[in-house]
Every structure is written in C-alpha cells, then in structure tokens.
N, C-alpha and C positions, 0 to 999 in steps of 0.2 A: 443502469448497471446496479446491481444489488450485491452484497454484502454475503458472506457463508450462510449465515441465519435465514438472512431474507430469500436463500435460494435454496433450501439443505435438499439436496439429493438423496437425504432420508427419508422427508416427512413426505409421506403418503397423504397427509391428509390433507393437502393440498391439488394432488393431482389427480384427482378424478381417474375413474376407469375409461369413461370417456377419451380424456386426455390423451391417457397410459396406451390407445391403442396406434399411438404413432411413434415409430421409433426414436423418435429425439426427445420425447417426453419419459417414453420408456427407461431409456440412456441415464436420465437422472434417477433413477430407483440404485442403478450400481454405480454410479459416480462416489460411494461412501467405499468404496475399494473390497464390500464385504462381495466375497463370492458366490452363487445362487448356481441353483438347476434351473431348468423349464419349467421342470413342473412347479419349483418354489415360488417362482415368477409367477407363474399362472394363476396360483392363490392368491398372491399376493395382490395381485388385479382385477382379480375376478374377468380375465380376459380367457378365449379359448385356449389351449395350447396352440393347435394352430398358429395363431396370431402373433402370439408369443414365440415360436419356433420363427416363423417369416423376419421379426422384428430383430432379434436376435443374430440370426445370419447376414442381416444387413448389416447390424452394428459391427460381427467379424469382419466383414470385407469390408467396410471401412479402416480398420485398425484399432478401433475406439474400445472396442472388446476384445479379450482373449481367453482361454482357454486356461482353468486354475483348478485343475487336479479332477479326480474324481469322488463323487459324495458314497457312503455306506451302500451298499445293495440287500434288500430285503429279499433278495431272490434276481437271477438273472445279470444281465448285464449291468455293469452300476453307471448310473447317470453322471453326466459331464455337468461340472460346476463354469463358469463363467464369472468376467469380473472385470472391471474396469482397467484398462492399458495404459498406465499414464506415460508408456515411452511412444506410445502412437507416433506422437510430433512432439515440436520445440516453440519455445516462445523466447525472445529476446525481448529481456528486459533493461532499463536504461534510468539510470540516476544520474541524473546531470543538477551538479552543483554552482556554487556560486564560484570555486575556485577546482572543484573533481569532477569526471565523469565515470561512472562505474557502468559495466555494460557487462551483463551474463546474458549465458545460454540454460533455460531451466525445461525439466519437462513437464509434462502438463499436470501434476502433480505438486511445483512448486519446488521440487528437490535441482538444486544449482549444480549444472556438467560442466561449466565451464567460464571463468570468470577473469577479467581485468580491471583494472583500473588506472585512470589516468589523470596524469596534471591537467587541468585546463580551465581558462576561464572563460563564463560563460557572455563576459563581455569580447570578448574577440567576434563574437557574432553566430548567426544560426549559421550558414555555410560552412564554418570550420569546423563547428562543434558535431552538427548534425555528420559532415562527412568523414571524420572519426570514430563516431557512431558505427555508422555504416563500414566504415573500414573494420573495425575493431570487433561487430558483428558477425561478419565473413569469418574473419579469421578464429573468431572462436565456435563459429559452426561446424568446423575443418578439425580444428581442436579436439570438439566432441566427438568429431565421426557423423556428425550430419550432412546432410546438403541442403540447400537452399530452398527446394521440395518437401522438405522435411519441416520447415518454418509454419508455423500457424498462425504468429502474429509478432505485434513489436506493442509494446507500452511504455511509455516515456515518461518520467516524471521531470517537472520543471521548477525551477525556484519563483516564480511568481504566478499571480495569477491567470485562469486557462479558462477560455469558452469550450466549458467541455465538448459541446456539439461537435463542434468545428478541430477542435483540437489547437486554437489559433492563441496566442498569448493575450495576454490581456494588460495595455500600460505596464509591462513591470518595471519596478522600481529599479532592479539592479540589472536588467539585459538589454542593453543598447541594441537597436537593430532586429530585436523579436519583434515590437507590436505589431500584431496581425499578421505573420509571419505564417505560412500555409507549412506548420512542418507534416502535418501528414502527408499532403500532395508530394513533398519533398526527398521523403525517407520513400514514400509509395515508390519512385523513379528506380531504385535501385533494389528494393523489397517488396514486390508487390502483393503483399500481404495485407490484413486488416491491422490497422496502425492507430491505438489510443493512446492520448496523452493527458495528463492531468498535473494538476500542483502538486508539488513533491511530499507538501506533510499531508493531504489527502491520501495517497498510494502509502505513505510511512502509515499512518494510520489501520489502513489493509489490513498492510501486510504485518505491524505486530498483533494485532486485533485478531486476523486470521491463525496466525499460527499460533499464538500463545494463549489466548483469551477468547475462545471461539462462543462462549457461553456466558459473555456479558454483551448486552444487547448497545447501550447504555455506554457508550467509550470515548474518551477524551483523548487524542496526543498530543501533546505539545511541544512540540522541535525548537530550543533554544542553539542557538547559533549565530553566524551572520545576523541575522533575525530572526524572530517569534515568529508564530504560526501554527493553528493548533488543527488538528484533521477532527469533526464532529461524526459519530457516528449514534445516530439515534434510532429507539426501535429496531436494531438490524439495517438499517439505513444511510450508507454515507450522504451527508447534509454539505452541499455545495453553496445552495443558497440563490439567488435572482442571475446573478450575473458571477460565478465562482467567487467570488471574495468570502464566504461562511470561511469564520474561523481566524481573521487577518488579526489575532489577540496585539499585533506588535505596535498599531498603532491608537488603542485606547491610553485614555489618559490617566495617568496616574500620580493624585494630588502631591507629592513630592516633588515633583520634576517640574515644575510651572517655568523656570528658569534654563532646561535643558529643552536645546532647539534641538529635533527629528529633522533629518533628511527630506521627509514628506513635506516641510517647511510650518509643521502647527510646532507646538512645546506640549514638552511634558509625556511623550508616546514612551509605551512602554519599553521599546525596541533601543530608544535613546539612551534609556536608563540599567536595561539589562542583560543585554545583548552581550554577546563576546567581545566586539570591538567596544561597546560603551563601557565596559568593566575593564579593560585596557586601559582606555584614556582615561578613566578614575584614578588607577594606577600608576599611569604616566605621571598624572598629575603632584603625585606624591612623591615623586622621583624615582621611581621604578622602572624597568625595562620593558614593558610590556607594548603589543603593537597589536596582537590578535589575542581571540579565545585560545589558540593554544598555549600562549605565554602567560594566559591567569591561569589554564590548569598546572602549566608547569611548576609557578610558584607557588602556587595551592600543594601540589605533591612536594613540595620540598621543606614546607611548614609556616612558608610568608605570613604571621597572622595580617597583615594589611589584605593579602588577596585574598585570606578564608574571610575575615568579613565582610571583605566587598561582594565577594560570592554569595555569600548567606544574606546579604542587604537585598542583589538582584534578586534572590528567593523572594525574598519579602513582597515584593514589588511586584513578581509573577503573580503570588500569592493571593497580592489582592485584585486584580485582575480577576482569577478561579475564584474567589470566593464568590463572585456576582453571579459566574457563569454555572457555579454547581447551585447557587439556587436558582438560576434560568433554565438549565438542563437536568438538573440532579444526575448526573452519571456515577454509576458504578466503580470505575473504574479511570483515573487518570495517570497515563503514562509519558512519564517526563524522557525524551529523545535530543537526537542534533549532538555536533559536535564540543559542547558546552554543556548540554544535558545531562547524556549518559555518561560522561564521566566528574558531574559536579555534585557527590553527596551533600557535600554544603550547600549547594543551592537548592535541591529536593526537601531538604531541612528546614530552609526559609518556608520555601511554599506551605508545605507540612501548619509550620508555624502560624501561621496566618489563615490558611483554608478553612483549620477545624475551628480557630477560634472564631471567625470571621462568618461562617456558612451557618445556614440552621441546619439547626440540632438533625433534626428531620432526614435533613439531604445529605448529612456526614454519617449516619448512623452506621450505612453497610459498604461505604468509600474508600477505597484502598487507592493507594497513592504510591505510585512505584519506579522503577529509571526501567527503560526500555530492555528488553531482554536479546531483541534483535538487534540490536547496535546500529551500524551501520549500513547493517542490511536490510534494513526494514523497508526503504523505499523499493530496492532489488525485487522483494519476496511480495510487495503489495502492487508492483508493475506485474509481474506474473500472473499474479492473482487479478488483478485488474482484465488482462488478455485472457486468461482462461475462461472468467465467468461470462464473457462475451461470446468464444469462438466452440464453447458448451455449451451453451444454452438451446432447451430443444429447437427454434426456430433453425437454426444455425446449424444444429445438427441436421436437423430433418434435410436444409438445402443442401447439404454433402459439402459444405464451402473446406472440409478441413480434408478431403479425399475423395474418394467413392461417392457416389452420388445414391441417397438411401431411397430405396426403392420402396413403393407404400403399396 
C-alpha cells in the first residue's frame, strides 16, 4: 500500500502512455476529482481518442466516473467533461481502541455518511469486538442509505501490533485472545468484501498526513495514550518495518526511568514514564485523584500545577525519545495525537523543549511540531484511506472487483 504522494492520481509522469492505455491506470489521471473531456484526455496521454472514448465508458459503467457539466464550445455541440465519482461505493472504517470502537461509513472520497461509537474493550476479545463491528457496520450502511452491495471494503485499525499481510495481530501487549486471530477471514463471514487491518497509529498516521499534510513526504505521528506509538511515513511511504513493530516509540528507554518497571517487564520504557496511566500514578502518588489520562487532562484543565508539570515532564521524556528519531529520520513534520496528545499543550511543550534543543541544528531547521488536527478521527479517515488506495488502484480497478467488470 502506498501513501497519497506515493500514488498521486495526478502525476503523469509516472504513468506511461503505455500504462494510461488500460482503464485502471487511466482512472488514476481523474482520481484528483479535476473534471476533463476526451479530448483533454487524449492529450493528456498521447493515447487515440478512441481508446480514450472505450476506457471511459468503461469507467461510467462502472460507477467510478461520472458525468460533470459540460466544457466551453468553440463551435457545435460542447463536449461533456467527466470526473471521478467518489459516491460510486462505501468503505467501512473501524478504530478499535483499547477501551472505544468507532466504526463509520465514508465514501470513497474519505468524506464520513455515517458514524458511531462505542464503549468497549478490546480485551473482552476478537468475537465480541469484531461482532459489534459487524453489527454496528450494517446498521450504519441502512443509516446512510446504502446496501451491502454498495460496500467496497472494511479497514480496521488495531491497538497493537499487525502482520500486515495477513491482517493477523501480532503478541499484543493489551488484547487478550487476538494473537493470530484471522480477523479478516472473520469480518470476510459476514462482509464479504476486501478487509485490511493494520495498527492503529499507522492508519492515524494516513489518515492525518492524508488530509491535512498531503505535501510533507517526511511525517511523524505520535499517539500518546494508553500507550506511545508513533506511525513513520518516509519518502511518501508508510514504514512498517520487518515484522510491523516500526515505530513501537513506548518501549525505548529513557535514562530517567531506570527504576520505573514497564509492563513489557524491562525498566525505564517510555510508555511507563509518559503514558496517560503513568502520569496518573505520578499523580496518585502525590495524593491526587487520578486513575487515567483523562483525570491528568482533567486536572490540567482546572489549573493543578502538579498535573501541568507532570504533563510537561512526560513531554520531556517523549522529547527525548524524537530527538534521536528526527536525527534518524529527519521529518518534516511531527504530529502529536491519542487521547493524552491532542489535548496535552503541555506536553507538546515538553517535546518542543527538548527536540529543538536536543536534535541537529540541521534536522530541526524546516521541523514543525504540531497536536493533531484530526482528533480523534484520524485513525477513522486513515482506515478509509487505507481501503481506498487498495480497492483503486489500477490493478483492482482494471479486474472490476468494485462493480462492472472493465472491459479492455
């Protein structure tokens, strides 16, 4: 799977005329939503009209294309413009948390018809979780005005690690009862659609990268929460790594903590020290009320200075963690997410603190450092986007798996 950049439905100068003369290669020329003629096409590829006429009509009877107005006439009938349909079908996308599951219906486009979310934990097991899913899918399909015929795909994001391939979990740390868990085979039983899944700050990654930041190549996110976790996107490339683990920031060690035992059973992991529950028990420790990351923003919003420094301390701490990783990656662009993230200016503040001092000069020069713009949706919008760049792509298009069967 690739990335907006790594796949832009704009740049020609990747697809060959060659390429361009199959309708699913074609398909990517108007996937940027800009409207065309035939004949603009036809320039535009250096292919016959013809050919272009044949490829076209395919794509309408698919649904893929539709019909957008007509272009000036220099004399005679004025030519019919054309343009990517992104209500064709639907994708159900799916953020399953440590303690939520959010499940939309978006169109292929990325713009959300229809959305819920729900209590649940992800330790109750895949059987409950997934058939929630599944329930809670339906019924927002119904919602939308779709049918189940109308479905393109399902993309799943998970809180631990994923053999992408497979879509199968990987050891995680907080979901009882997933390892190796076949959720595609599972969700496939009752959706029989194409079903990807991946780790949840990989698809958070996406999906704010996609929408917001489509033109840094070069992107960090980093979802503090429950746990750390950051989604790497390099060159236009989401970075997975050998076996999914790329990016598992929660468990490096961080010279402060040598005496804070991690759940993973080493000392000193980031995740111990910064995490929402570990900024808690700091808390606690003091005599305070706290028990999760929502009870350190809560006291952060009310003026606790114990919580704003504990908060700006876990900055510190993330901090130094990014500083190694911006001069291992040098990105662009790092955006702080999760439910502890996007609402911790103090802890963005830590980070802040520590990155610029800490980083070379070099690798901080053109480095913006920012709190998520997609909130809570960013896993939602990078599941979509996750199913899209898959059930688009010219291969995919060419076999007709989303309708119509494109005729060549």
């Amino acid at each position: 799977m690739t990335t907006a950049t790594g796949n832009d439905p704009g740049n020609t100068s990747v697809l060959e005329a060659g390429n361009l003369s199959r309708a699913g290669n074609l398909f990517q020329l108007l996937r940027d939503g800009q409207a065309r003629t035939r004949a603009e096409l036809a320039v535009t590829t250096g292919l016959a009209r013809s050919t272009v006429a044949s490829r076209i009509d395919a794509l309408i009877s698919s649904g893929l294309v539709g019909p957008a107005g007509e272009a000036s006439s220099s004399g005679g009938r004025p030519p019919s413009r054309f343009a990517f349909n992104p209500a064709a079908r639907v994708v159900l996308a799916v953020d399953v948390g440590a303690t939520h599951v959010i499940v939309a219906v978006t169109d292929l486009g990325g713009s959300i018809l229809a959305e819920r979310r729900l209590g649940q934990e992800v330790a109750d097991g895949p059987e409950v979780v997934l058939g929630r899913v599944v329930s809670a899918g339906r019924a927002l399909l119904a919602e939308a005005g779709r049918e189940l015929g109308d479905l393109a795909g399902v993309g799943i994001g998970l809180p631990g690690p994923v053999e992408h391939d497979s879509g199968k979990p990987v050891k995680p740390p907080i979901m009882p009862g997933w390892d190796g868990f076949d959720v595609v085979t599972y969700v496939q039983r009752s959706l029989p659609v194409p079903v990807l899944v991946d780790n949840d700050v990989n698809i958070m990654a996406l999906g704010e990268r996609t929408t917001y930041w489509p033109d840094h190549d070069n992107f960090l996110f980093v979802k503090v929460a429950t746990g750390i976790g950051a989604g790497i996107i390099s060159s236009g490339e989401l970075q997975r790594g050998a076996n999914g683990t790329a990016g598992d920031l929660g468990h490096v060690r961080v010279p402060r903590g040598d005496d804070v035992l991690c759940r993973c059973g080493n000392h000193g992991c980031l995740e111990a020290l910064a995490s929402g529950p570990a900024v808690a028990r700091q808390l606690q420790s003091q005599g305070l009320e706290a028990s999760t990351g929502a009870d350190v923003l809560r006291l952060v919003g009310e003026g606790n200075l114990q919580a704003i420094q504990a908060l700006r301390q876990a900055g510190r701490d993330v901090g130094d963690v990014l500083a190694t990783v911006v001069n291992l990656l040098n990105p662009s662009m790092i955006i702080i997410g999760g439910s502890v993230g996007e609402a911790g200016e103090h802890l963005v503040a830590g980070i802040r603190e520590v990155v610029y001092r800490r980083s070379l000069p070099l690798a901080t020069t053109h480095l913006r450092i920012g709190i998520s713009m997609a909130g809570d949706r960013a896993a939602i919008l990078g599941a979509s986007h996750m199913v899209t760049q898959y059930v688009l792509s010219p291969a995919v298009v060419e076999n007709g798996l989303l309708g119509n069967a494109l005729v060549g």
